[in-house]
Structures are given as structure tokens and as C-alpha cells.
C-alpha positions as CSV (number, residue, x, y, z in Angstrom):
1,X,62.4,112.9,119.9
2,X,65.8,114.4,117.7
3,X,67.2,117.5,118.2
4,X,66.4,120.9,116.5
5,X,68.3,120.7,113.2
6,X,67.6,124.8,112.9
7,X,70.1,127.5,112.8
8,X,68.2,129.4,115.8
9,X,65.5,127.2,116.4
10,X,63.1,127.7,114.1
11,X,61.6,124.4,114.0
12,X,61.6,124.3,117.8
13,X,59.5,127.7,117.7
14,X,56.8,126.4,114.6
15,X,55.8,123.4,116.7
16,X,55.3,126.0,119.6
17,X,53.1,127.9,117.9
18,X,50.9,125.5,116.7
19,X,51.3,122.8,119.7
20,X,53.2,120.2,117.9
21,X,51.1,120.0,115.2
22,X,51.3,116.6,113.6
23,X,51.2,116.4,109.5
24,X,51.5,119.6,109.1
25,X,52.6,121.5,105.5
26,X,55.4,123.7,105.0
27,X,57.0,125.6,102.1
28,X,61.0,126.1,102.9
29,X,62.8,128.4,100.3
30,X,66.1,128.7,100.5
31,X,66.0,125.5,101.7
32,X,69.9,124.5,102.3
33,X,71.5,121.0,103.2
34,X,68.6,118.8,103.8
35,X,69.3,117.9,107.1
36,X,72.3,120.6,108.4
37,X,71.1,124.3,109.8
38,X,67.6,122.8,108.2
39,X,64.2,124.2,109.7
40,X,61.6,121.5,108.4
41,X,63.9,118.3,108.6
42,X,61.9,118.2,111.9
43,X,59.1,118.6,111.7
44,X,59.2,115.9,108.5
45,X,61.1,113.5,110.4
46,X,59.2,113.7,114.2
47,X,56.0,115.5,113.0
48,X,55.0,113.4,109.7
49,X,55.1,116.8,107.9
50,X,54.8,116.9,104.3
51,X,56.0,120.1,101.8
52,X,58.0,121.6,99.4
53,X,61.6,122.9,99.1
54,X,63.4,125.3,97.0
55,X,67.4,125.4,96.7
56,X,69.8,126.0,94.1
57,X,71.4,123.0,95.0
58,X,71.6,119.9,97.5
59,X,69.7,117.4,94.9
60,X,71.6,114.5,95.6
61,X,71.9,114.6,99.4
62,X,67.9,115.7,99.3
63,X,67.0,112.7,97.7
64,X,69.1,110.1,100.3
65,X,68.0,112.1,103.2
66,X,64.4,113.1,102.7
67,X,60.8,112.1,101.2
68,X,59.5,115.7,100.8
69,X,60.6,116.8,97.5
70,X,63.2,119.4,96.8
71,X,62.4,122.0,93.6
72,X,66.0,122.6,92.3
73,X,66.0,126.6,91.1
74,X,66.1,130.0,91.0
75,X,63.4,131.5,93.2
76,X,63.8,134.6,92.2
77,X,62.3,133.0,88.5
78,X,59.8,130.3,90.3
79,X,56.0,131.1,89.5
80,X,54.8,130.2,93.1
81,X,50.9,129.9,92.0
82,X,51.9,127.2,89.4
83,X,54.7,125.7,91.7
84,X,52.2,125.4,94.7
85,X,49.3,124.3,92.1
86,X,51.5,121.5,90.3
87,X,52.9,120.5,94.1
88,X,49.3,120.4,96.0
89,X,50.2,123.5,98.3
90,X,47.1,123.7,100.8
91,X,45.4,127.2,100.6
92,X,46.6,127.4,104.1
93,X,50.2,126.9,104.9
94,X,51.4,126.0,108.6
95,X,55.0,127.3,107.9
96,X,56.8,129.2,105.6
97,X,60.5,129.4,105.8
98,X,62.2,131.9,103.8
99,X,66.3,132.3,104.1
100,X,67.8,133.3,100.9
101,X,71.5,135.1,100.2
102,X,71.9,137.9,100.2
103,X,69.2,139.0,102.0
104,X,68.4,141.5,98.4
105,X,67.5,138.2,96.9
106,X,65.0,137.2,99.9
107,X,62.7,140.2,99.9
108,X,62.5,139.8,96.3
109,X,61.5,136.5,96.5
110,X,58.7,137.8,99.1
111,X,57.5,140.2,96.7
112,X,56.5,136.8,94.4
113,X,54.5,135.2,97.0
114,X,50.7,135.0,96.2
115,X,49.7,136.2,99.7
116,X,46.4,136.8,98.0
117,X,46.0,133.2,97.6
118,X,47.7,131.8,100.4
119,X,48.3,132.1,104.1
120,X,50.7,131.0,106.2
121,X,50.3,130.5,110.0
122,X,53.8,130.8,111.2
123,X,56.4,132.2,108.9
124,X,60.2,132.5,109.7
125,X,61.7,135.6,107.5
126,X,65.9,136.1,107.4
127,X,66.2,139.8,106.6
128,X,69.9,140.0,108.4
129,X,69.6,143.2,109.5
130,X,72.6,143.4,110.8
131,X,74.3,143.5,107.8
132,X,72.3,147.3,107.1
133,X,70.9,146.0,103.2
134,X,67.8,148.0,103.6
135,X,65.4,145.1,103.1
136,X,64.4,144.9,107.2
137,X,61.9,147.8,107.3
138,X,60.4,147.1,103.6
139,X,59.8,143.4,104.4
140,X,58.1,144.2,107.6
141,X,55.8,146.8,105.7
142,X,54.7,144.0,103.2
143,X,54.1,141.4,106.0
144,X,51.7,143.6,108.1
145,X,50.0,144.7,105.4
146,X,49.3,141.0,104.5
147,X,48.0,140.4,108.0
148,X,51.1,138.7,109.5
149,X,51.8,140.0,113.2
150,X,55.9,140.3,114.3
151,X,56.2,138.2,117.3
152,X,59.9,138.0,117.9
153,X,63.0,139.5,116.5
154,X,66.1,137.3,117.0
155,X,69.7,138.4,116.7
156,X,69.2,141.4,114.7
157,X,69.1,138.3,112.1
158,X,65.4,137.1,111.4
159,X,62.1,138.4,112.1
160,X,59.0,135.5,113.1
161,X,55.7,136.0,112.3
162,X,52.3,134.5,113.2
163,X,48.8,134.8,112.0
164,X,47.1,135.7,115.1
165,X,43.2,135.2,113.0
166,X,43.5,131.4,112.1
């Protein structure tokens, strides 16, 4: 099997959650290199997952090193219900990965997610608290209230959630 490919294993802790779930779907914004510090390159590559990506950047290498396809943007301007429409987003997600800079721009991006519409069973949230923005307490607020349970806290850096009803 490769290696984690995950900044703090993200990936590793997704396919714990849902027991190595093969073909699963996932929706990475603030996606990054494709392969480098990448949570989904994975689960793609081992797991047969399928999905969608956002970045601002990265097209080129994207399209050498992956088959999912990358959505080159601004997702602080992306309309997620047309996106995930257009792209065939299942109702319910398996992972949502969400790692924007600064960590302003990430909780905005959260506000814009059709949580009424979709769920996601495991979601990985950067909030880098550590850098005191104010977003780590708002962000948690909005997740609860969705129905998302906080399962683990990691380096004062990201928060992990889980859907404890699906």
C-alpha cells in the first residue's frame, strides 16, 4: 500500500473512520499540490476514490498526476450547489477536506457549504488556532449545529469531525 501523502494524516484517519472504505467520494478545497502534503491523493490512488478539488492553482501538475478533476478558483466565489450539481456530488459525502489560507478565508468558505443539502461523514477542518484569528470557536459553533461531532483536535492546528448518525 503507499504512504500517507497528508500533512498530519488525514487520509490515514478518513480510512479509519470508515474502515477503508473502497470508492469512496470526497470534496478537497484548498486542495494544494496534487500529490505533496495532499489528503485525498490516497485514498484516489489505493482506495479507487473518486471527487472533486478546488485550488487556485496546481492545474498542470493536477492533470499529470491525477484522474479526479481539479476546479481551478476562488472558493470564496464557487456556488457549491451548482459546482456539486454540474460535478455529480453524492447527497452524502465520505470526506470533506477543507484547508484554506488564512484560516479568515476557510471559515468563510464554510459559511458557503450547503449543509442543508449535503452531509459529510468525516470532515477534516484547518482553523490554525494557534495563530489566535478568531475563526476556532465560530467554526465549531456552525459544525455542531450541523450535526458534526468533534472527535479529535490536533496540534492546536485542525479540528476532525464525524457524523456519528450515518
Amino acid at each position: 500500500a503507499m504512504k500517507s501523502t497528508s500533512q498530519i494524516g488525514q487520509d490515514v484517519y478518513v480510512l479509519k473512520q470508515l474502515q477503508n472504505l473502497r470508492g469512496g467520494f470526497f470534496v478537497d478545497i484548498g486542495a494544494g499540490h496534487p500529490e505533496q502534503i495532499n489528503n485525498t491523493h490516497l485514498l484516489e490512488k489505493s482506495y479507487g476514490w473518486s471527487g472533486i478539488s478546488l485550488d487556485l492553482g496546481y492545474a498542470d501538475e493536477w492533470e499529470e498526476q491525477r484522474d479526479t478533476p481539479l476546479i481551478v478558483g476562488d472558493a470564496r466565489k464557487a456556488r457549491f450547489k451548482t459546482l456539486f450539481k454540474k460535478h455529480n456530488v453524492p447527497k452524502v459525502v465520505d470526506y470533506l477536506s477543507m484547508d484554506l489560507e488564512p484560516p479568515t478565508v476557510t471559515f468563510e468558505v464554510l459559511k458557503r457549504i450547503p449543509f442543508d443539502v449535503y452531509t459529510f461523514r468525516v470532515i477534516t477542518y484547518e482553523h490554525d488556532a494557534y495563530r489566535n484569528l478568531g475563526t476556532l470557536e465560530p467554526s465549531r459553533k456552525l459544525l455542531e449545529k450541523h450535526g458534526y461531532t468533534l472527535d479529535k483536535t490536533v496540534n492546536n492546528q485542525e479540528d476532525w469531525y464525524i457524523r456519528t448518525d450515518l
